[in-house]
C-alpha positions as CSV (number, residue, x, y, z in Angstrom):
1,X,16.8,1.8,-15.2
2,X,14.3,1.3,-17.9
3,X,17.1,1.1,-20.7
4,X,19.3,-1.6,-18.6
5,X,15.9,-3.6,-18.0
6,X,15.2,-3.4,-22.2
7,X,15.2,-6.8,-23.8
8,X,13.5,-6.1,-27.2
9,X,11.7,-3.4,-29.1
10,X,8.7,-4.6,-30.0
11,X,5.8,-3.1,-32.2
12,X,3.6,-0.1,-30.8
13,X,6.2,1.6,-28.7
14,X,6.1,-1.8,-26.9
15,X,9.5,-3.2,-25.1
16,X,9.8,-6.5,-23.9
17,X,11.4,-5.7,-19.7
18,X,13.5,-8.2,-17.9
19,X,12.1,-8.8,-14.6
20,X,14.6,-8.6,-11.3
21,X,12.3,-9.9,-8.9
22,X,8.7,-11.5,-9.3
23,X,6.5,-11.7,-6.2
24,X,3.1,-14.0,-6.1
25,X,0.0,-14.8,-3.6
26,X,-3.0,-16.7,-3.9
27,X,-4.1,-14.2,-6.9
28,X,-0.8,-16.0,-8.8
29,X,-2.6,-20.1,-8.4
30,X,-4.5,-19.4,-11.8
31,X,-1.5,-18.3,-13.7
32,X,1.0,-20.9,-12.3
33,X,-1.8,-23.9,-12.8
34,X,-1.9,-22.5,-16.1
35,X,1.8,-22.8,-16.7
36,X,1.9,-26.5,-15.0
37,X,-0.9,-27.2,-17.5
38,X,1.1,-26.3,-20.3
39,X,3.8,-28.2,-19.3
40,X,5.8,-25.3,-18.4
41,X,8.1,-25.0,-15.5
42,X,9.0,-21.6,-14.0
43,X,12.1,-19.7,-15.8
44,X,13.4,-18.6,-12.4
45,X,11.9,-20.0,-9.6
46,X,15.0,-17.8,-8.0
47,X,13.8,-14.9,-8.7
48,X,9.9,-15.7,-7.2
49,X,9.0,-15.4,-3.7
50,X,5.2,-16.4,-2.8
51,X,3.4,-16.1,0.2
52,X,-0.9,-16.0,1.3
53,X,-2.1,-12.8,2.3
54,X,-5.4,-11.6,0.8
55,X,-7.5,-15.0,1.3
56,X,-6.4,-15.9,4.7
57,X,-8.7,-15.2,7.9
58,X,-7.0,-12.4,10.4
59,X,-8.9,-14.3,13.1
60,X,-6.9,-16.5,15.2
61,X,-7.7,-20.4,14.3
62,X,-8.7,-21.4,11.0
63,X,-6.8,-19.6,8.1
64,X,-9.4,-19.9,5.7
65,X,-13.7,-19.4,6.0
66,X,-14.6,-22.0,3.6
67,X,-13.1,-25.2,1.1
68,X,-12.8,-23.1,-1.5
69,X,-10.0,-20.8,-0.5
70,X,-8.2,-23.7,1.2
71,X,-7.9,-25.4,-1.9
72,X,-6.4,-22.1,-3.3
73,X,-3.8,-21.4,-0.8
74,X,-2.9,-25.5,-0.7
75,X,-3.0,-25.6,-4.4
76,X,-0.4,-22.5,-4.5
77,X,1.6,-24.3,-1.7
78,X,1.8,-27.3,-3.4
79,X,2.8,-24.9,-6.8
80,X,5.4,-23.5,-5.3
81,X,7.5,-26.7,-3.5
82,X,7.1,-28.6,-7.0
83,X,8.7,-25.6,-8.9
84,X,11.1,-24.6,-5.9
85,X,9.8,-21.1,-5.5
86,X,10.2,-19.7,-1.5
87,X,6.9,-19.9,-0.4
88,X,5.5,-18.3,3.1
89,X,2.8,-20.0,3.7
90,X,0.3,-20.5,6.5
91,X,2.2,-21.3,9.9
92,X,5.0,-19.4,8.6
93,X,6.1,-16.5,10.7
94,X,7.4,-14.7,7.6
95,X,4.1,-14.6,6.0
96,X,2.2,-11.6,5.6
97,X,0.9,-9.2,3.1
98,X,2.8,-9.5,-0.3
99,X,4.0,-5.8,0.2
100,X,5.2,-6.2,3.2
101,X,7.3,-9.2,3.5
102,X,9.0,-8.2,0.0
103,X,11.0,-5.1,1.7
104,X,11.1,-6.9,5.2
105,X,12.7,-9.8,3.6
106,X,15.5,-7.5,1.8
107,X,13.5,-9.0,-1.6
108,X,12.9,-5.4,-2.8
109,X,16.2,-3.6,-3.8
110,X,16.9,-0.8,-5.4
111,X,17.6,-0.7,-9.1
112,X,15.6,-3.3,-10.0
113,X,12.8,-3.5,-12.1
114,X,9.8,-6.0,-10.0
115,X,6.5,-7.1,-10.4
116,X,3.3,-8.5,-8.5
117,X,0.0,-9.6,-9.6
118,X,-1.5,-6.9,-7.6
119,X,-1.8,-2.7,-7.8
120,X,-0.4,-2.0,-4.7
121,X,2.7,-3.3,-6.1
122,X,4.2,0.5,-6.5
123,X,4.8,0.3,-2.8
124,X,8.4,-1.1,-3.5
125,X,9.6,1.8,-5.2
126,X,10.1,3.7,-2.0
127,X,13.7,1.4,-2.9
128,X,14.1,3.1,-6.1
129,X,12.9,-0.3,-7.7
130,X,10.7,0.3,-10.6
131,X,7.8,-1.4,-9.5
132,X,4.6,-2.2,-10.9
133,X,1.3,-4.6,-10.9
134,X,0.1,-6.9,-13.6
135,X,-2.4,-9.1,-14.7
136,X,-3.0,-12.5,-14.3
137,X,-2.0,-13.7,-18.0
138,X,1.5,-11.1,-17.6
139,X,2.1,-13.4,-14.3
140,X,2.1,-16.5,-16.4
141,X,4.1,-15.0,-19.0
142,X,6.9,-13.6,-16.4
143,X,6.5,-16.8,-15.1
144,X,7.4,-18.3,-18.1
145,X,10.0,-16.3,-19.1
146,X,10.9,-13.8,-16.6
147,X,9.9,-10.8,-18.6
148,X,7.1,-8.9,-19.4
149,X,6.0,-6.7,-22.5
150,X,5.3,-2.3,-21.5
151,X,5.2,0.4,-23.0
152,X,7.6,3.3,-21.3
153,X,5.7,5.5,-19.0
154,X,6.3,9.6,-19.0
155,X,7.7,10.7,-15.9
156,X,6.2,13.1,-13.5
157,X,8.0,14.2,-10.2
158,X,6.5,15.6,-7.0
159,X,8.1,17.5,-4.4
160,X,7.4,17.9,-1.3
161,X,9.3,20.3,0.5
162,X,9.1,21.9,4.4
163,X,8.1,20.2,8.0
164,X,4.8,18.6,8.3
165,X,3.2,19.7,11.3
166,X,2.3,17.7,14.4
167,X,-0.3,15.1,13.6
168,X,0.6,15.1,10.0
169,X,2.8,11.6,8.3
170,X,2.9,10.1,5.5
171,X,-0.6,9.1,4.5
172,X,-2.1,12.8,4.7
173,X,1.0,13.6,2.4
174,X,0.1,11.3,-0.3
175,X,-3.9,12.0,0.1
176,X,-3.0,15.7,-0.4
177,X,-1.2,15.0,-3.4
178,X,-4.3,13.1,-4.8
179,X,-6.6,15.5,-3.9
180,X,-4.4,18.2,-5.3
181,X,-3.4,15.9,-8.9
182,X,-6.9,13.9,-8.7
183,X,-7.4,10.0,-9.5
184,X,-6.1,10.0,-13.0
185,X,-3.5,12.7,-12.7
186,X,-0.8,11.1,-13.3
187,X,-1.9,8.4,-15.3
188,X,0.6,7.0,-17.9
189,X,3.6,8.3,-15.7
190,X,6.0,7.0,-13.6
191,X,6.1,9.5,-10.7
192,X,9.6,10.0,-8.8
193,X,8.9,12.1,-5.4
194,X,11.5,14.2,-3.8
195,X,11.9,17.4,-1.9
196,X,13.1,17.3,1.9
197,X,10.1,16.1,3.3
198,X,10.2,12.8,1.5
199,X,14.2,12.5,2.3
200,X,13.1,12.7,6.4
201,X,10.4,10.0,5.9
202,X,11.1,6.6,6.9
203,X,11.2,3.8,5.0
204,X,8.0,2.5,6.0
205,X,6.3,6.4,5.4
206,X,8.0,6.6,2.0
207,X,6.1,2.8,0.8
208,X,3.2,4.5,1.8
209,X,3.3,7.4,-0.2
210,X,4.8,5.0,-3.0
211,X,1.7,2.5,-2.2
212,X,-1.0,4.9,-3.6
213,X,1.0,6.0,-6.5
214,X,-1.9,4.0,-8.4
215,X,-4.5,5.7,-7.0
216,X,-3.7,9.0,-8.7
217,X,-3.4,6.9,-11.7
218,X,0.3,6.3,-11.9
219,X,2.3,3.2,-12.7
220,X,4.4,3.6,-10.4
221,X,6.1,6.0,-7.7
222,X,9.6,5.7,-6.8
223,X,12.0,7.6,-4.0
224,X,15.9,7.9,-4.7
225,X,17.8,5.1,-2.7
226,X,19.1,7.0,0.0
227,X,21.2,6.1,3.3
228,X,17.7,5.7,4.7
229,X,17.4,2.8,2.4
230,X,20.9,1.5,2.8
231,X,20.6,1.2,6.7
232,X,16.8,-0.4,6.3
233,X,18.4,-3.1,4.0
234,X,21.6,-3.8,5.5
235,X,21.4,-7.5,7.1
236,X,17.8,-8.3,5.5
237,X,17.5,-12.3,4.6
238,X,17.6,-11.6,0.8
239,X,19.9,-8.2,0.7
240,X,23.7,-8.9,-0.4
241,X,26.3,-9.6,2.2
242,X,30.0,-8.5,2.4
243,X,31.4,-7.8,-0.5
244,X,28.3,-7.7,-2.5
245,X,26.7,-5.3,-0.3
246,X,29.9,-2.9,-0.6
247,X,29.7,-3.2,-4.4
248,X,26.0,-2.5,-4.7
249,X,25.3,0.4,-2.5
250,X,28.0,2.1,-4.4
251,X,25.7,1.1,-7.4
252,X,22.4,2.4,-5.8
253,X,24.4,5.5,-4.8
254,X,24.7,6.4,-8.9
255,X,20.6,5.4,-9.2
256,X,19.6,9.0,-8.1
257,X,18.2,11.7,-11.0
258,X,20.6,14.2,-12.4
259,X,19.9,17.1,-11.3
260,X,19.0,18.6,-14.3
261,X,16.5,15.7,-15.6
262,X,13.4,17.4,-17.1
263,X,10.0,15.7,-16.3
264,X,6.9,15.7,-18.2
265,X,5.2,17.2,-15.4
266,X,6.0,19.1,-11.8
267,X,3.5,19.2,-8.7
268,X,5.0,20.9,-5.8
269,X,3.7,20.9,-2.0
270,X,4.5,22.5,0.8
271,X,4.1,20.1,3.8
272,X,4.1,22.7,6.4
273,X,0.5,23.7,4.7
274,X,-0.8,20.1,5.1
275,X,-3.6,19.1,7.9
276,X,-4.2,15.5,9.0
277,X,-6.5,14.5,5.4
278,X,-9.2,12.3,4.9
279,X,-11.5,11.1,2.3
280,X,-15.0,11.9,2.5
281,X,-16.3,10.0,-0.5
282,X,-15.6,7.0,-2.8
283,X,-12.6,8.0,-4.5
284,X,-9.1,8.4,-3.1
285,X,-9.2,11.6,-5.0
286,X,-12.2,12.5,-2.4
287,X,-9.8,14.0,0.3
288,X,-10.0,17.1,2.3
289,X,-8.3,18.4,6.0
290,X,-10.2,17.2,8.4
291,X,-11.1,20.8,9.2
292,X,-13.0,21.1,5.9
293,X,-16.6,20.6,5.2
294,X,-18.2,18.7,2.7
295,X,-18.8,19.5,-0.5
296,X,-21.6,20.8,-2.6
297,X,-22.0,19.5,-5.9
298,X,-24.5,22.8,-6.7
299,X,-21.1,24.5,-6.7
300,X,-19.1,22.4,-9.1
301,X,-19.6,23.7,-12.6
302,X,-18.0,20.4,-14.5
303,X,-21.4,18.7,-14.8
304,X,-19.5,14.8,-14.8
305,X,-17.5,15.7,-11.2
306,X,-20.8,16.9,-10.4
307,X,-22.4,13.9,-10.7
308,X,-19.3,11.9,-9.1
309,X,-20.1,14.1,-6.4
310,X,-23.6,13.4,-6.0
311,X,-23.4,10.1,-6.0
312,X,-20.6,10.0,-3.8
313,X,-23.1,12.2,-0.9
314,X,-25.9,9.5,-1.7
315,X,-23.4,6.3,-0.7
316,X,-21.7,8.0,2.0
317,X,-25.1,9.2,3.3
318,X,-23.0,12.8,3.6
319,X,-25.1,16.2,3.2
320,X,-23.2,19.4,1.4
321,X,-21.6,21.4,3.9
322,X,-21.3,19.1,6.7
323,X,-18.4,19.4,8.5
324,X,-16.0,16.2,8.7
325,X,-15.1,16.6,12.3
326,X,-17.9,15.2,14.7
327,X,-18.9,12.7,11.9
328,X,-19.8,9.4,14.1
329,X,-18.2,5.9,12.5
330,X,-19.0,2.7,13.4
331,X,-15.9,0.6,13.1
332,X,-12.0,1.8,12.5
333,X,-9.2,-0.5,10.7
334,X,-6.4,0.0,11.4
335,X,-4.1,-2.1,8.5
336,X,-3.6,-3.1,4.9
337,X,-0.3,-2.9,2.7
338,X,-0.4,0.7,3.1
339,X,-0.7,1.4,6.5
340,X,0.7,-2.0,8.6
341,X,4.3,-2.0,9.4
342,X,5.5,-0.8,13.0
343,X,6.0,2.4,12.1
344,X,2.1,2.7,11.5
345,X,1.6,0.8,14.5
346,X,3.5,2.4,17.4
347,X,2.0,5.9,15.8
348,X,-1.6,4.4,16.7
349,X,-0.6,3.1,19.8
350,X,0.8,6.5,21.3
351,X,-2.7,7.9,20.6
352,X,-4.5,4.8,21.9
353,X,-2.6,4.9,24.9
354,X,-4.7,5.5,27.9
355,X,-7.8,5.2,26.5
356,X,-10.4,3.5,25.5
357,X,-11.9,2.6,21.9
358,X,-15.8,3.1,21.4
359,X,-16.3,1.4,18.8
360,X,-14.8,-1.7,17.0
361,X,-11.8,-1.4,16.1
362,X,-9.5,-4.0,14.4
363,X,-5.3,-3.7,14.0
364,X,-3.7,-5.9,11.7
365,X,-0.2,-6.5,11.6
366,X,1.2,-6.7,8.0
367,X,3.6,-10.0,8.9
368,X,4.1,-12.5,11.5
369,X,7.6,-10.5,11.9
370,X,5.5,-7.2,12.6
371,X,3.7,-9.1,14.8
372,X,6.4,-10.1,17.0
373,X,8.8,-7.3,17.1
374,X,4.8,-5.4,18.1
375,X,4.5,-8.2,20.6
376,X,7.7,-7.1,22.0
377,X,7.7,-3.8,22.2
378,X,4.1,-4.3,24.5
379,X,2.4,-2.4,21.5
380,X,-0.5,-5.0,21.4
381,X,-1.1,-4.6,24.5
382,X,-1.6,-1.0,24.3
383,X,-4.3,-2.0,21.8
384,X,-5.9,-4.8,24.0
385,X,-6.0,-2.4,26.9
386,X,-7.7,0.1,25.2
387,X,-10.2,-2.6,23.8
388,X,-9.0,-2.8,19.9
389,X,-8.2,-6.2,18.8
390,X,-5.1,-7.8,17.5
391,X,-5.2,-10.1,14.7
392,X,-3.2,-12.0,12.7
393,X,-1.5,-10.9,9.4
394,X,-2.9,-10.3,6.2
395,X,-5.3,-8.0,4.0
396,X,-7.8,-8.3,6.3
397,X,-10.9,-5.8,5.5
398,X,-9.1,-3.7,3.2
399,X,-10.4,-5.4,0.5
400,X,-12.4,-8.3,2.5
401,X,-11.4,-11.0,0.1
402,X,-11.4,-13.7,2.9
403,X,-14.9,-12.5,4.0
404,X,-14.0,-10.3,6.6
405,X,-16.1,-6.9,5.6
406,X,-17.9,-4.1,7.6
407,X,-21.4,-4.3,7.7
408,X,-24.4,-2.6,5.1
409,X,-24.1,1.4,5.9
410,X,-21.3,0.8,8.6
411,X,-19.3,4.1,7.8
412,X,-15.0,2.8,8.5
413,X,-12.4,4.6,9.6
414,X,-9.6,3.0,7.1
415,X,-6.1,3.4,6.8
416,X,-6.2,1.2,4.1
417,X,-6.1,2.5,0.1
418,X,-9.0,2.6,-1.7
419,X,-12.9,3.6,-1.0
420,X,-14.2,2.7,-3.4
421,X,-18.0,1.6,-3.3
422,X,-18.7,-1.9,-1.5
423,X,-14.5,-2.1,-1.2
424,X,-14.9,-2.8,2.3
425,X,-18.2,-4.5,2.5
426,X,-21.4,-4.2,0.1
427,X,-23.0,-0.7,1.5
428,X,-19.8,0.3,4.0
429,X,-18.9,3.6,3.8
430,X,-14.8,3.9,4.0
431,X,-13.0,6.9,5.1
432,X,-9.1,6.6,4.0
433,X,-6.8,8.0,6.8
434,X,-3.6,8.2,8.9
435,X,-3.2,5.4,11.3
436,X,-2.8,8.0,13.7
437,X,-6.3,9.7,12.6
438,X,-8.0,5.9,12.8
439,X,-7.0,5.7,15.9
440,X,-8.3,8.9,17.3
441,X,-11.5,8.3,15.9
442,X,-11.3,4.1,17.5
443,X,-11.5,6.1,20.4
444,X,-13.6,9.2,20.1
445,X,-16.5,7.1,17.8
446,X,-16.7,9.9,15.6
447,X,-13.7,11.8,12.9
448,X,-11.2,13.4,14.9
449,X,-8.7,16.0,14.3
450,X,-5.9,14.3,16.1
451,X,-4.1,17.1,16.8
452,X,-6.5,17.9,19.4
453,X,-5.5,14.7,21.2
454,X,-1.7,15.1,21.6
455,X,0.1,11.7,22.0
């Protein structure tokens, strides 16, 4: 893939990539007021497909809290209809987060190599795309030109093999693996992830395993296009119809790795040995089974994890040795680009189901299409009954760009991708989980194995 995308060598190791697909939200209004100030128009508006996700309000009403961020989601509306680039914009049922609508849409495919101003953007190569973030100036310059300079990535594969137990998806998969490989484990690799419990994920589990591939340090994280992917794509808006669909599945069949490809590195897991994991500090890294207790930094002899570690205890307001379970939280969110499609949702809704939340607890749909097909299947009303409310699309409090944040020590149940410090809300404490996990602790009030709650 990286060889069919090559342009140019360049100096450095440096090669200048073609870009498939380009995607864009309100982070992208610098860069393309940039390129219109230039007197530039957009290469291939063709190729670009923009929508408003992290700015806009989750509340019903008013999508934005102030002028500021109305002028940035007009201003990239107004961007995107002068240089014909598909927008979905605010009233749009298609909108949503940017990593969500891509796949929904049939925009992500496999083989291709796509970009995004935005780290999450490794979520699209549960397609087998090779899919990455950039910055702001590389999303003027793809813009531009529809390419962008790298430098090839080693490759790193991890496999996870066996049958996760009950209560255990996805997201305590991928925290195990970056608990196991830690936060910068895999930087400056590409990592592919196989084995058979990958192959029986969905679609919507394997982006987010693929989704956190950054937060063990990786560029990007990529799952062979399987007929998993082939029936998720078939009949999308943006997929290839009739003869072009025959012609490229065969071509996505022929995308898988030999079977003797060597890898600059191996990590191997065995799911069956997997508990429902959460993180107990303030890096992704900072995951445990929720059966563990925490950590004392008097036992860690690296003196700089040591002091991670410490200072992690002192944020979360955590002592050494205290268990995870029982820990009381004050608000749950259940959302985000990692954990928001309906797979996510009808898993929190099963545990939900009968009972009642405790504390505040917000759901999130990652599109207006989520939303509906939700809607349709009753699952927000499962939520409503059990006294969690449902919102409209977007980022929402994972990153609480558009003002909507947890409060100064409020400690979150997330299912969203980072915890870092003041990521939720300056002084909110995040704990990273399964949707499933979120919910049981929506409503329990405190961190709950979830397995003790059936559904």
């Amino acid at each position: 893939m990286w060889v069919r995308h090559v342009v140019a060598e360049g100096p450095g190791g440096h090669v200048l990539l073609y870009v498939d697909r380009h995607l864009i939200h309100e982070g992208g209004t610098k860069a393309l007021t940039r390129l219109v100030l230039a007197g530039r128009r957009v290469r291939r508006p063709d190729l670009t497909l923009a929508t408003a996700d992290h700015y806009v309000l989750t509340s019903p009403g008013a999508f934005a809290g102030d002028p500021e961020v109305s002028a940035m989601v007009e201003t990239l509306a107004r961007h995107t209809a002068e240089q014909g680039i598909t927008y979905f914009g605010v009233g749009d049922e298609r909108r949503g987060i940017v990593h969500v609508v891509g796949p929904e849409q049939g925009w992500t495919l496999p083989g291709i190599t796509l970009v995004c101003g935005d780290s999450h953007t490794s979520t699209h190569g549960a397609f087998g795309a090779l899919a990455f973030g950039i910055g702001s100036t590389e999303v003027e310059h793809v813009l531009a030109t529809q390419t962008v300079w790298q430098r090839r990535p080693r490759v790193m594969r991890v496999t996870v093999d066996g049958r996760p137990g009950f209560g255990v998806g996805a997201k305590d998969v991928i925290l195990a693996v970056i608990g196991r490989i830690g936060a910068g484990g895999a930087t400056g690799h590409v990592i592919e992830y196989a084995g058979t419990a990958i192959r029986a994920m969905t679609m919507d589990e394997r982006m987010t395993v693929c989704n956190m591939s950054i937060e063990a340090g990786a560029r990007a994280g990529m799952v062979a296009p399987d007929e998993t992917t082939f029936a998720y794509l078939a009949g999308r808006p943006f997929a290839p119809r009739g003869e072009s669909w025959t012609r490229a599945v065969a071509a996505w069949r022929g995308l898988a790795t030999d079977p003797d490809a060597a890898f600059d590195r191996e990590v191997r897991l065995d799911a069956g040995e997997i508990a429902p994991t959460l993180t107990w500090g303030t890096s992704p890294q900072d995951a445990l089974p929720i059966t563990a207790h925490i950590p004392d930094p008097g036992h860690i002899e690296d003196p700089a994890r040591r002091q991670a570690v410490t200072r992690a205890l002192a944020y979360m307001g955590l002592r050494p040795g205290q268990p995870l379970q029982g820990l009381a939280v004050d608000r749950v969110f259940i959302g985000s680009c990692t954990n928001s499609r309906l797979d996510d949702l009808r898993l929190a809704a099963r545990i939900v189901r009968g009972r009642r939340a405790v504390v505040r607890a917000w759901v999130v749909p990652g599109s207006g299409l989520i939303k509906r097909q939700a809607e349709a299947e009753g699952l927000d009303q499962i939520f409503r009954d059990a006294g969690l409310e449902w919102r409209q699309p977007g980022c929402s409090m994972c990153v609480g760009m558009n003002g909507e944040v947890a409060r100064q020590g409020d400690r979150v149940a997330s299912t969203s991708n980072r915890n870092f410090e003041g990521r939720q809300g300056q002084g909110a404490r995040t704990h990273l989980m399964s949707p499933a996990m979120a919910a049981a602790a929506a409503v329990t009030g405190r961190l709950t194995d979830v397995r003790t709650l059936g559904g």
